[in-house]
Structure formats: structure tokens, C-alpha cells
N, C-alpha and C positions, 0 to 999 in steps of 0.2 A: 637521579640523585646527584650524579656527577657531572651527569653531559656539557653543563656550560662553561665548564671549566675544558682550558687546553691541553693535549695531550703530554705536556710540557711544562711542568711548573714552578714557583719560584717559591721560597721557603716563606713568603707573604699569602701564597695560595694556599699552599698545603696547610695553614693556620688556619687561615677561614672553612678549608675545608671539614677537617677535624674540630672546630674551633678548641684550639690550643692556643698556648702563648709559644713566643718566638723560642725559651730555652726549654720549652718542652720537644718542640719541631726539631732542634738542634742537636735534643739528645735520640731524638728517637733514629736523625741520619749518621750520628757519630756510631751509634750503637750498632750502624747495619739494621735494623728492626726494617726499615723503609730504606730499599736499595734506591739509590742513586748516585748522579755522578758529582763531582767536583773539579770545576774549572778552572784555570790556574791557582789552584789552593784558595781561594775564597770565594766563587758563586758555585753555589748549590745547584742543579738541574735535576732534577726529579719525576718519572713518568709517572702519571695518572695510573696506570695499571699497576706500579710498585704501592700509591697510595692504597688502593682497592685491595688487593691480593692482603697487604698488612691488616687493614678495617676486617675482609672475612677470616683470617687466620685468629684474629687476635680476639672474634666474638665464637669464639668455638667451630666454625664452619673451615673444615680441614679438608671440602674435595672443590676447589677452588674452581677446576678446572668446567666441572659442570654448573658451574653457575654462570647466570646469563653475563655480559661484558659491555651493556646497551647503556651503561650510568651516563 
């Protein structure tokens, strides 16, 4: 589902990912919803596995931990 993307993302991926728009992605990293980091206060950096982990939390599936990590 996710594998071609890099472990490493940029707030242009995680849109395509999710297909969201930019100020939907924006609110969802200001909110903490999707943990990531921010690099001198303007680029975003974001792991594929913060992606994932929000997609299963967020469609009801709460034991994250057993679920495969091969996207």
C-alpha cells in the first residue's frame, strides 16, 4: 500500500498518500494527529510509520502493534 514511498516524507507525499489537500496535511501535523518533526521551523519531515500508525488508529484498529508493517 505504502511501500513506494520513502521512509521519510515530505508534506507533498503524505498528501498523495492520504490524498488530502495541503491544509488538511497541515492541520493534521500542527494537531500532533501525525507525529513528526520540523526542521528549522518551516520543513516538515515525517515517518512513513507516523503516517501508518494515524491511517490504523484513526479507521478503528487500536492494536497497531500486531498488525503487519510490510506497506
Amino acid at each position: 500500500m505504502f511501500s513506494d514511498y520513502p521512509d521519510i516524507l515530505t508534506v507533498e507525499e503524505l498528501c498523495e498518500m492520504l490524498t488530502i489537500g495541503k491544509n488538511a496535511a497541515y492541520t493534521l501535523l500542527a494537531s500532533r494527529q501525525i507525529k513528526a518533526a520540523r526542521i528549522n521551523n518551516r520543513i516538515w519531515k515525517i515517518p512513513k510509520i507516523a503516517v501508518i500508525e494515524y491511517v490504523l488508529t484513526s479507521s478503528g484498529l487500536t492494536n497497531v502493534e500486531s498488525f503487519p508493517t510490510n506497506f
